[in-house]
C-alpha positions in Angstrom: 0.0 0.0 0.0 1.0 3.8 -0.2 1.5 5.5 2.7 -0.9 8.0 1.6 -3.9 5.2 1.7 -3.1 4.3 5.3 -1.6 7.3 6.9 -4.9 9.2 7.8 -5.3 11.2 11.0 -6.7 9.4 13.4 -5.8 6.1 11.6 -3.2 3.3 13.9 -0.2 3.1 12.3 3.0 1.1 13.2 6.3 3.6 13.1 10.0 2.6 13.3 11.1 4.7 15.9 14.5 6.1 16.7 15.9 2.9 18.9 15.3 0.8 15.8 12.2 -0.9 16.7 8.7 -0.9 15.4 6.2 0.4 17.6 2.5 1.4 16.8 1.3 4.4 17.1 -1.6 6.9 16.0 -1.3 9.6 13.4 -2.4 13.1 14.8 -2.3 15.0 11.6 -1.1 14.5 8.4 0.2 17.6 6.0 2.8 19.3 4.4 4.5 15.8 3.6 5.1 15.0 7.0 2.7 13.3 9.7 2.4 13.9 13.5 2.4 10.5 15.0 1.9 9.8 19.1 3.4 6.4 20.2 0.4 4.1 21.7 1.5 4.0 25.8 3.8 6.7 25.8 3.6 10.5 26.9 3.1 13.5 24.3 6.4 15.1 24.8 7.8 11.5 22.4 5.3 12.5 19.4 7.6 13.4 17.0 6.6 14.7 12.7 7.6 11.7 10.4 7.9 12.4 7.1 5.9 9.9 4.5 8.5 9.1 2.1 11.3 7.7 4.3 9.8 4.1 4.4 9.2 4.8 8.4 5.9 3.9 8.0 3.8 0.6 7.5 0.1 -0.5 8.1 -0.9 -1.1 11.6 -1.4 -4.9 12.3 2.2 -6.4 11.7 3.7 -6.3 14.8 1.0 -8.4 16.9 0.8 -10.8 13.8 4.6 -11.5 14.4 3.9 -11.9 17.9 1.3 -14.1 17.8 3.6 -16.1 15.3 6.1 -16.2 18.3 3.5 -17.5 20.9 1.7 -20.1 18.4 5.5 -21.6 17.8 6.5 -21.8 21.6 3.6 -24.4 22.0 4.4 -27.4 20.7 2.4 -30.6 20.3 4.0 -33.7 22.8 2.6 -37.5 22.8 3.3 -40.8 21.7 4.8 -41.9 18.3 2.2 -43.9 17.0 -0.8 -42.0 18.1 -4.1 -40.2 17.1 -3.7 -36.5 17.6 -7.4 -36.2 17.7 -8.6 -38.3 20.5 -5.2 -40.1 21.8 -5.7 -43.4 20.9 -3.2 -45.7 19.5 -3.3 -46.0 15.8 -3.8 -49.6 14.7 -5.3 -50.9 11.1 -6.8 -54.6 12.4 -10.5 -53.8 13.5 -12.7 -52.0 12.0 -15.0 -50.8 15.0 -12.3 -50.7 17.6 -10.6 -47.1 18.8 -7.8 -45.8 16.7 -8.9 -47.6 13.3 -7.2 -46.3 10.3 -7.1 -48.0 6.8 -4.0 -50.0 6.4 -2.5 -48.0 3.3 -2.6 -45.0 5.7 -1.1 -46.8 8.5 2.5 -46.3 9.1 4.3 -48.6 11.5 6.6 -47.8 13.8 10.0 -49.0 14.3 10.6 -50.4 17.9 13.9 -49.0 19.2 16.6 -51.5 21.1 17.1 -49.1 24.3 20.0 -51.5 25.0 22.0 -50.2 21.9 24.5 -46.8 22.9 23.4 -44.0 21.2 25.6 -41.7 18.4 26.1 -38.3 18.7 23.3 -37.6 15.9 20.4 -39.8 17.9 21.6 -38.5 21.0 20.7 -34.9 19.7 17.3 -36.3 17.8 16.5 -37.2 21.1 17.2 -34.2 23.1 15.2 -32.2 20.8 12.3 -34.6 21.6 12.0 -34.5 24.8 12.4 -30.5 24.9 9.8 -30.2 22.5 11.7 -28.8 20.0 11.3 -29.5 15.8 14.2 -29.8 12.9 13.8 -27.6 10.3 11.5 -29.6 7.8 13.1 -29.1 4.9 13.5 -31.6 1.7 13.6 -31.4 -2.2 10.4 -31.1 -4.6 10.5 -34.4 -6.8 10.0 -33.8 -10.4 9.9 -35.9 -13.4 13.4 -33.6 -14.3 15.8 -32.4 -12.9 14.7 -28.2 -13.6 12.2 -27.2 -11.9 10.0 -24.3 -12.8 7.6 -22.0 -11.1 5.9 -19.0 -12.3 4.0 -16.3 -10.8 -0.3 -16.6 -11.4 -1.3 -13.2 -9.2 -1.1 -10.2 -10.5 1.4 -8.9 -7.8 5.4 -7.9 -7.3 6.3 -10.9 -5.5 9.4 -9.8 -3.2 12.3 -12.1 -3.3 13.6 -12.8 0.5 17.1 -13.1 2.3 15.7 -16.2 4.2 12.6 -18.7 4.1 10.2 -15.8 6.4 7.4 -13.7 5.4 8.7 -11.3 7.7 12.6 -11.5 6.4 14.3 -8.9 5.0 13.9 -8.6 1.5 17.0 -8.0 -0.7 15.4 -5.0 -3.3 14.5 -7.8 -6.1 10.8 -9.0 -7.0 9.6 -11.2 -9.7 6.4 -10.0 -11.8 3.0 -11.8 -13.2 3.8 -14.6 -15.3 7.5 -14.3 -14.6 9.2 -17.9 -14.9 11.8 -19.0 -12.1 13.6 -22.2 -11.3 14.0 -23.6 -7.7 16.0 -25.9 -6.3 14.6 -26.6 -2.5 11.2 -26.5 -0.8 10.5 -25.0 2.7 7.5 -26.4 4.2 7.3 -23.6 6.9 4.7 -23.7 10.4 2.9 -21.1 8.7 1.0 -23.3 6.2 3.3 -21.4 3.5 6.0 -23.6 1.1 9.2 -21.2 0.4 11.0 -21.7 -2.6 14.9 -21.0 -2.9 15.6 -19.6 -6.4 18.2 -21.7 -7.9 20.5 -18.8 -9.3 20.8 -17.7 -5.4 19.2 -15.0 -5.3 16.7 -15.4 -2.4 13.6 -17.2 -1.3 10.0 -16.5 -2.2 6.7 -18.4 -0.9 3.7 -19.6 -2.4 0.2 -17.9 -0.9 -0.3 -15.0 1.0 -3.5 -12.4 2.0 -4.7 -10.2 -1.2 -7.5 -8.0 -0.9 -9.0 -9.6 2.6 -8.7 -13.3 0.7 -5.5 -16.2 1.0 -4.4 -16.0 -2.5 -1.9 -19.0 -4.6 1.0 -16.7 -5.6 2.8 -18.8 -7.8 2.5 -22.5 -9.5 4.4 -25.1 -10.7 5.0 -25.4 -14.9 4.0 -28.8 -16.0 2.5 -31.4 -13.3 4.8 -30.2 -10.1 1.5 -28.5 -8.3 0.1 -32.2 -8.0 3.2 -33.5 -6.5 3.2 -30.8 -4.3 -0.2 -31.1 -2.8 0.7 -35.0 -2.4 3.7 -34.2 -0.6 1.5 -31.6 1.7 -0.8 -34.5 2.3 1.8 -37.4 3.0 3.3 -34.3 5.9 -0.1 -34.8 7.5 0.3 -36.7 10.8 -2.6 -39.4 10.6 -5.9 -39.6 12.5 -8.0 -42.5 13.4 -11.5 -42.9 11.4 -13.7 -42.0 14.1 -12.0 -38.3 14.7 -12.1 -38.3 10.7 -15.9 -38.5 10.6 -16.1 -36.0 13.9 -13.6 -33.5 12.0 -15.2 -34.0 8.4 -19.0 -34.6 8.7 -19.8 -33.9 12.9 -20.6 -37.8 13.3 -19.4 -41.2 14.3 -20.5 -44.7 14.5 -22.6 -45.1 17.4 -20.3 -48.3 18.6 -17.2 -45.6 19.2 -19.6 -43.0 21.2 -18.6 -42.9 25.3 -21.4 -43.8 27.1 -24.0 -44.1 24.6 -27.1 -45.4 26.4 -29.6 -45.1 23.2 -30.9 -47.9 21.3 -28.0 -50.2 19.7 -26.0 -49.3 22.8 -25.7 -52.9 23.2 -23.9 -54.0 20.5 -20.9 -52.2 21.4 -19.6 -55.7 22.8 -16.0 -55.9 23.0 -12.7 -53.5 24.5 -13.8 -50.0 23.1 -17.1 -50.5 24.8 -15.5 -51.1 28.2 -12.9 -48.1 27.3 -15.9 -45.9 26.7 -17.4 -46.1 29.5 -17.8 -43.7 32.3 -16.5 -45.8 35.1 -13.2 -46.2 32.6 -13.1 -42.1 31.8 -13.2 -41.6 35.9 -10.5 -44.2 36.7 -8.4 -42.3 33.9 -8.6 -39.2 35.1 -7.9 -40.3 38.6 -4.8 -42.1 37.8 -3.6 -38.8 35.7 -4.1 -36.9 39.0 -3.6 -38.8 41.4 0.5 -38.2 41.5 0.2 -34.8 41.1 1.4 -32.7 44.0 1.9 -29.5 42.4 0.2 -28.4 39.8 -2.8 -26.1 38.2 -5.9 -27.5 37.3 -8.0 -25.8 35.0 -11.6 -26.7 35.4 -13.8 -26.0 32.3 -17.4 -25.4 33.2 -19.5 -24.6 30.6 -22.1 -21.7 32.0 -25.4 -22.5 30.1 -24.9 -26.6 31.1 -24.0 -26.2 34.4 -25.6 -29.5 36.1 -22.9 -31.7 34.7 -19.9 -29.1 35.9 -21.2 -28.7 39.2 -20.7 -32.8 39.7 -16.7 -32.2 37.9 -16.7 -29.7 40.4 -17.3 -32.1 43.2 -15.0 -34.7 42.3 -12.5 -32.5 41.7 -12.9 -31.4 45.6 -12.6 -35.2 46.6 -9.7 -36.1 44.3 -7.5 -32.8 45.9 -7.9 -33.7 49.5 -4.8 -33.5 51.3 -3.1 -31.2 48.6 -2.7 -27.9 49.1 -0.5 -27.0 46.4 -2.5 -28.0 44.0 -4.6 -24.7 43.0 -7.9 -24.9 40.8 -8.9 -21.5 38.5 -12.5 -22.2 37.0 -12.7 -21.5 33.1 -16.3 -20.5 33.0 -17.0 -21.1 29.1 -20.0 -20.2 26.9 -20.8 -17.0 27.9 -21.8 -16.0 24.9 -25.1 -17.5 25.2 -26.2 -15.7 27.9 -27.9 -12.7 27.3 -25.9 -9.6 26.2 -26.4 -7.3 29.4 -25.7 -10.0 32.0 -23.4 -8.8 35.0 -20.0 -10.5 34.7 -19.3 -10.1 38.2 -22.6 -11.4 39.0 -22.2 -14.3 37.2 -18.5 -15.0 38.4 -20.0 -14.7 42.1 -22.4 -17.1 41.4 -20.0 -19.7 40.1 -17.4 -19.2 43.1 -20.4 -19.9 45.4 -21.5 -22.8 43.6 -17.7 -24.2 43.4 -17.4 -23.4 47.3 -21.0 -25.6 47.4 -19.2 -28.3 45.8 -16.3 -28.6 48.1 -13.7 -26.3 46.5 -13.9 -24.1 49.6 -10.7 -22.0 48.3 -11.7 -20.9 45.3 -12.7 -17.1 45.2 -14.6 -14.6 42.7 -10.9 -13.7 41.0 -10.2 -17.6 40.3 -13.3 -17.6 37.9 -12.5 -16.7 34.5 -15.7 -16.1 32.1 -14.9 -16.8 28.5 -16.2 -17.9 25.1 -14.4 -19.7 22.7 -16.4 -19.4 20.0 -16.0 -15.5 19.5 -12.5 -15.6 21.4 -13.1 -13.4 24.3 -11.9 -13.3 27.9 -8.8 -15.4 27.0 -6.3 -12.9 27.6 -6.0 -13.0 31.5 -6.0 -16.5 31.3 -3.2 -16.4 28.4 -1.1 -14.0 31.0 -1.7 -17.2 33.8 1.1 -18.9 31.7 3.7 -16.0 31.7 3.7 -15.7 35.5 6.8 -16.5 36.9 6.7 -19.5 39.9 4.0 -21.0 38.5 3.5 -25.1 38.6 5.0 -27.0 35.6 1.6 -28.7 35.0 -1.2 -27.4 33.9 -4.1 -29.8 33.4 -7.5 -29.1 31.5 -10.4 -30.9 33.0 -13.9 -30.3 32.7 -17.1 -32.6 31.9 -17.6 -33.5 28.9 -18.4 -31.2 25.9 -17.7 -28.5 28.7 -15.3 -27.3 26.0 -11.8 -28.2 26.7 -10.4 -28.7 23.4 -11.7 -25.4 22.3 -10.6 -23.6 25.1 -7.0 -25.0 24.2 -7.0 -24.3 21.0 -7.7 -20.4 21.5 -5.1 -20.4 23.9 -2.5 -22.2 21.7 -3.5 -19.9 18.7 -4.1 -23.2 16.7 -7.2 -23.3 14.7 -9.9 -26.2 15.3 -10.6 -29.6 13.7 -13.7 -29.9 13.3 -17.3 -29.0 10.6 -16.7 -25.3 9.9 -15.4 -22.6 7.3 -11.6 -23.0 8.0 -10.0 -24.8 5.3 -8.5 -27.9 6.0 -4.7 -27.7 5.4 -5.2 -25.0 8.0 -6.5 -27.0 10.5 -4.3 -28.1 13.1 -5.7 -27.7 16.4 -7.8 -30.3 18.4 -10.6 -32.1 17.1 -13.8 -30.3 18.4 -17.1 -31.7 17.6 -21.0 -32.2 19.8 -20.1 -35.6 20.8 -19.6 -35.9 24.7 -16.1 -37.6 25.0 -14.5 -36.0 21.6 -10.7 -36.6 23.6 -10.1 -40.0 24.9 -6.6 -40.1 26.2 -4.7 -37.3 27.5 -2.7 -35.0 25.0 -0.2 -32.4 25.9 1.4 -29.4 24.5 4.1 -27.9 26.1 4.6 -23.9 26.2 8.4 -23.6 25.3 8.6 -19.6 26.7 7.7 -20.9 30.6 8.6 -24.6 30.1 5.6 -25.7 31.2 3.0 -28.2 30.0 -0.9 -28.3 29.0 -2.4 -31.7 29.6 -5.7 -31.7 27.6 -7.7 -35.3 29.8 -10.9 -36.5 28.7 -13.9 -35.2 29.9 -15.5 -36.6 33.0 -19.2 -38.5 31.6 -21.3 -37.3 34.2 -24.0 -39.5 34.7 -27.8 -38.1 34.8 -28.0 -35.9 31.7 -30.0 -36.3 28.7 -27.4 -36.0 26.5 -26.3 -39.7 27.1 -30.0 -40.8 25.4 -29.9 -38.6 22.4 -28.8 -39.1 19.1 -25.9 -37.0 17.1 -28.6 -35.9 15.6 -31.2 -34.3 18.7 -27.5 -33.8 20.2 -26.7 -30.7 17.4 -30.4 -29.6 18.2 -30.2 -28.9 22.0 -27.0 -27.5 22.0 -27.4 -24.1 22.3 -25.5 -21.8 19.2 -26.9 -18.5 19.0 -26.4 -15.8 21.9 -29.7 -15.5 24.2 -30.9 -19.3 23.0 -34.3 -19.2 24.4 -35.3 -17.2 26.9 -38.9 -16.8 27.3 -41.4 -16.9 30.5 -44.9 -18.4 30.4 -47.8 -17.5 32.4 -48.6 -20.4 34.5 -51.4 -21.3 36.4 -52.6 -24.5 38.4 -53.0 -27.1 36.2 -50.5 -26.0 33.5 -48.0 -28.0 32.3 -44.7 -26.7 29.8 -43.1 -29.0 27.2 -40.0 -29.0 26.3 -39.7 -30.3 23.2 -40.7 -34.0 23.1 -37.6 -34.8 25.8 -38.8 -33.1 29.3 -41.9 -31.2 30.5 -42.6 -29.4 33.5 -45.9 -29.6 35.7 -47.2 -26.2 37.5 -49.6 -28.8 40.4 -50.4 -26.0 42.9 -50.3 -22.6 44.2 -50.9 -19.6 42.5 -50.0 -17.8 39.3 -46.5 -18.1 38.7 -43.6 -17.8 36.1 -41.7 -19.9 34.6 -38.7 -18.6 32.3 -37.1 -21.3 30.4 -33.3 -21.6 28.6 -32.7 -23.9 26.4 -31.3 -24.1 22.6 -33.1 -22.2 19.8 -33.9 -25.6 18.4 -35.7 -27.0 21.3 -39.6 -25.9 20.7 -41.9 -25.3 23.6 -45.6 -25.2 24.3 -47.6 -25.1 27.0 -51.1 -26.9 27.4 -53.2 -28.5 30.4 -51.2 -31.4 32.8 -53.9 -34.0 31.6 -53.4 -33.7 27.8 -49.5 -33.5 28.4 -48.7 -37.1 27.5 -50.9 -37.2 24.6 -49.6 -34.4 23.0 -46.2 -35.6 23.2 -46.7 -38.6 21.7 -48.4 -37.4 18.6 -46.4 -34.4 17.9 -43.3 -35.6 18.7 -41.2 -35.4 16.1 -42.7 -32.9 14.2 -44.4 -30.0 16.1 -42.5 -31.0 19.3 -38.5 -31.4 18.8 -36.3 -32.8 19.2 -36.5 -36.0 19.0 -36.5 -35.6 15.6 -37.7 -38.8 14.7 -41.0 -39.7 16.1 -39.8 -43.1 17.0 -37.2 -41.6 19.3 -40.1 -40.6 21.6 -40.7 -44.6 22.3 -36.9 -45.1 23.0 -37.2 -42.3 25.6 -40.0 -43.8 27.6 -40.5 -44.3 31.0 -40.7 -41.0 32.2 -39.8 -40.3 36.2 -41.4 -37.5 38.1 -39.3 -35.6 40.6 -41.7 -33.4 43.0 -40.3 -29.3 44.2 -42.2 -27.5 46.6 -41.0 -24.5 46.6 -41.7 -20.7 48.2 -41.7 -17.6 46.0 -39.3 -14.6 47.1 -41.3 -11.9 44.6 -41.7 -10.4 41.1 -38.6 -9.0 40.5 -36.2 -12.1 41.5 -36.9 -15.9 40.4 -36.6 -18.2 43.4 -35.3 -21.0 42.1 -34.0 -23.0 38.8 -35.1 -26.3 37.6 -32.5 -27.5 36.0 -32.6 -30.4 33.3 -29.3 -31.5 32.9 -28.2 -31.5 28.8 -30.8 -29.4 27.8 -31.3 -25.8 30.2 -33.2 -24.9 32.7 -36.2 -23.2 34.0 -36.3 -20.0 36.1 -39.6 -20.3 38.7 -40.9 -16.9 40.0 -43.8 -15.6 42.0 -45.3 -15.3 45.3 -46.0 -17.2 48.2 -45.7 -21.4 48.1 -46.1 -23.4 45.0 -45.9 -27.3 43.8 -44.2 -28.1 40.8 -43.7 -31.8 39.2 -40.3 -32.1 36.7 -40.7 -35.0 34.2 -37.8 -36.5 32.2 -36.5 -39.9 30.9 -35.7 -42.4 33.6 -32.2 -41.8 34.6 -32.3 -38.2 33.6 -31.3 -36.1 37.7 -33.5 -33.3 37.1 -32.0 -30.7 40.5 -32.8 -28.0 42.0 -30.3 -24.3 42.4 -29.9 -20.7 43.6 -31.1 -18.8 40.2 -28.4 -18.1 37.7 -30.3 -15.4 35.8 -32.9 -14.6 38.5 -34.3 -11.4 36.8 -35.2 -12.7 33.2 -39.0 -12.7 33.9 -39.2 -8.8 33.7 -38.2 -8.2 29.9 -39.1 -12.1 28.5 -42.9 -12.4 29.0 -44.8 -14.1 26.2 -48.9 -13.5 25.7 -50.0 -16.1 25.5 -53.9 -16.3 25.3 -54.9 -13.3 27.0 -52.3 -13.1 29.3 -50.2 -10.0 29.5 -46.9 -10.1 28.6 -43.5 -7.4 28.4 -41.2 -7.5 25.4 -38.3 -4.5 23.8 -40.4 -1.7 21.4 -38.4 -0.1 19.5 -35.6 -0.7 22.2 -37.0 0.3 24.9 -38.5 -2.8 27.9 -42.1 -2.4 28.4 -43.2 -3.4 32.0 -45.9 -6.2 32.8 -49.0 -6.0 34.1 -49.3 -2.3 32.9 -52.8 -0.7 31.3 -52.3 1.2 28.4 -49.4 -0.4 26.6 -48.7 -1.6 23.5 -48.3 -5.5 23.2 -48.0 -8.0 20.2 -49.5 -11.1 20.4 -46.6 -13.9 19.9 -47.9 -17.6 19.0 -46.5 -20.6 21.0 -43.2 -22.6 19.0 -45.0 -25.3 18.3 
């Protein structure tokens, strides 16, 4: 770009400054040939008039790219030679529904080493460098049909040539033009998805893609069939994964055999070792074992803030597991706080979290050990990201959480690595953990070391709660009660004796006694809700299911899911203005219970499903969330302002049920 089409006042800018370091800075005003720039953090009496032809100044954004290059390269990717780096697993090619399955033509063996053999200076080193976490230079020679090997430029740009194989290097005054041939004679795969090509005359290195106009662009290809060879060599660089992360990476699914703790129909027939590796039971022994040595150490616990029931149980064994170990500390990730609704207090939340921890046994942990984040858009990350700079801190750091909490994400935001898994990031780009809706995506424990501090990530499976109605469902009801949108559901029925609220086809709640109340209900945007009378409850659920009531989204899901148990709350209303209490159905939300005086309410759900009662999350949702619902009054946002309930002479819409 010309300086002229960044350099605006008011525009961020980054400056080489007099000690001979970039820096950013702001432009104050631009004229006369010169701009006025202040440096971003320091005082006014540094602004100093640059002038904009003296290659001082470049677009803003360069300097944090190179440092998040830095921090992405100092973690680095430690586990067994022979593994899955999906889910952990050992690879192995013999049976077809066992864990680790890859085809045999994809299977590489490895060579067993004789320990009993000295070592030579060159393995000694090869070894050093594994066990520090470092990686050789991956460099090798493109093989052609020939021995010239030609290139030519396909974007209609000046492609710099480089001193060294670095987007960033220092570039030696030479570029080559559109449609310009050139010959190479050695291939850099670099960690930055780019391949550098040395020019064969000497005169520098150029790579192959870069960012043009907003969009990664192919800079140059091969002349004759070397662009083929060099995807296949790309491909064959690719460490292998088993079939069932394949499927959860590609298409969001797996065979129903390899899913942990599967208890819907067909569980049965996963007869054999991965069904008693998949077990519960097996994921609770392993995490035990991983921390039951530890002495020192940091424990992340992942909790994820809309799904809370299964956390709070992590959260208790957590507190059993750490008896007797004081130096082992516990900092609470509080993920998925993007679903809850955009003006919810922070501190509020965090509070509620620390007291529901201390409930569970963790009586150390306070309101500054909770961090609120959410992976999905990337926020709050950065005072947990400064947790790992801190000098004196433990050498392990392990990741727990229950399952689909969202550990794997987590790690891969704070690694910088982008995830495996259904979405818009290209493949070859890929290279973080494998993230998918199946509870128990990670199966054995993976670590990544952090080479700046020297200490170590350990990523374990998640702990299969028992109790939640995730365990019953299908992949496919699975991707429709997980919430995905911010704010989900949150809308509050007028209830009166008698009443009785579906949700979906998979729980319902029964309003027996007392009077009026309300009931505000979370759930995913998928789940659809109506409310009718407690007799015709059953009936409707059995004919709709399916279609008008999901999920299930197969009608004959319904049968799977039957008996239903009833679990009885009686319960005593603090007011309007604050719910008293939440009914939470674990896997699927919860429902916020507000009104006045004492009340009766009957939770139904499929047998094994532990439908519990706790202090209100989001005790003041009933105010702005009401729904009209056949004559009753309700209070929605006009034109952005919050009209008030039971109010004469305002405006309300009348909103059907989601049926």
């Amino acid at each position: 770009k010309r300086v002229e089409d960044f350099c605006k006042k008011g525009a961020r800018v980054e400056v080489l400054a007099p000690s001979n370091r970039w820096r950013e800075a702001q432009v104050v005003r631009v004229g006369g040939g010169v701009a006025r720039i202040h440096y971003t953090g320091y005082d006014a009496q540094f602004d100093e008039e640059v002038p904009l032809d003296n290659q001082r100044l470049r677009p803003f954004g360069q300097i944090r790219s190179e440092k998040l290059k830095e921090r992405k390269e100092n973690f680095v990717l430690q586990m067994d030679a022979g593994c899955c780096p999906g889910c952990g697993v050992k690879l192995q090619c013999t049976d077809k529904m066992a864990l680790g399955y890859v085809p045999p033509d994809k299977f590489v063996k490895q060579e067993q080493e004789d320990l009993s053999m000295p070592l030579n200076a060159e393995d000694e080193v090869a070894l050093l460098l594994k066990e520090d976490g470092a990686q050789e230079r991956d460099s090798f020679s493109l093989p052609t049909r020939s021995d010239q090997k030609f290139f030519k430029v396909i974007a209609n740009v000046y492609l710099d040539i480089r001193k060294a194989p670095d987007v960033n290097a220092e570039r030696t005054g030479e570029s080559l033009v559109f449609g310009q041939q050139f010959q190479i004679d050695e291939v850099y795969r670099s960690a930055d998805s780019r391949n550098y090509f040395r020019l064969a005359d000497g005169r520098g290195w150029v790579f192959d893609r870069s960012v043009v106009k907003g969009a990664m662009t192919q800079l140059v290809a091969p002349v004759g069939d070397d662009l083929g060879q060099l995807k296949r060599a790309g491909k064959e660089a690719r460490p292998s994964v088993c079939m069932r992360c394949w499927g959860l990476w590609h298409y969001n699914d797996c065979d129903d055999v390899l899913r942990p703790a599967y208890g819907g129909a067909g569980a049965g027939a996963s007869a054999g070792s991965s069904a008693q590796e998949l077990t519960a039971e097996a994921f609770e022994t392993l995490l035990s074992d991983t921390l039951r040595p530890a002495q020192e150490a940091t424990i992340f616990a992942v909790v994820d803030v809309f799904d809370f029931g299964p956390s709070f149980k992590l959260l208790q064994y957590l507190a059993q597991e750490l008896v007797k170990k004081p130096k082992i500390r516990v900092r609470i990730i509080a993920n998925k706080i993007d679903l809850l609704p955009k003006d919810a207090s922070m501190p509020r939340v965090k509070g509620w979290i620390a007291r529901e921890a201390q409930l569970a046994g963790l009586d150390k942990i306070k309101i500054m050990d909770v961090f609120p984040i959410s992976c999905h858009q990337g926020k709050g990350l950065k005072p947990v990201s400064d947790l790992l700079e801190t000098k004196g801190i433990p050498e392990d750091h392990y990741v727990v959480g229950a399952a689909n909490a969202g550990k794997s994400s987590f790690l891969n935001r704070l690694t910088l690595r982008k995830r495996r898994g259904v979405g818009r990031v290209l493949s070859e780009d890929q290279s973080g953990f494998v993230v998918s809706v199946l509870p128990g995506t990670t199966l054995r424990p993976i670590a990544m070391k952090f080479q700046q501090t020297n200490i170590k990530l350990i990523d374990m499976p998640g702990l299969l709660v028992p109790g939640s109605i995730a365990e019953k469902l299908t992949l496919e009801d699975l991707k429709e009660i997980i919430p995905q949108k911010r704010g989900s559901v949150r809308l509050t029925f007028h209830m009166d004796e008698g009443r009785s609220l579906l949700l979906g086809a998979l729980a319902r709640l029964d309003f027996v006694s007392g009077r009026p109340y309300q009931f505000t209900v979370f759930v995913s945007e998928n789940v659809k809700l109506h409310r009718t009378r407690i007799e015709k409850a059953s009936r409707i659920c059995q004919e709709w299911a399916g279609d008008k009531l999901k999920p299930p989204v197969d009608a004959r899901r319904y049968q799977e899911l039957l008996p239903w148990k009833s679990t009885r709350f009686e319960l005593t209303g603090t007011g309007w203005d604050e719910s008293c209490v939440d009914i939470v159905f674990p896997g699927l939300g919860w429902v916020a219970i507000t009104g006045c005086r004492d009340c009766v309410v009957e939770a139904h759900a499929p047998e094994g499903v532990e439908v519990t009662q706790r202090e209100p999350l989001m005790p003041y949702e009933a105010k702005w969330t009401g729904v009209k619902y056949r004559g009753f009054p309700g209070w929605y946002k006009i034109k952005g302002r919050s009209t008030r309930g039971f109010e004469s002479g305002k405006k309300r819409y009348n909103i059907k049920g989601r049926f």
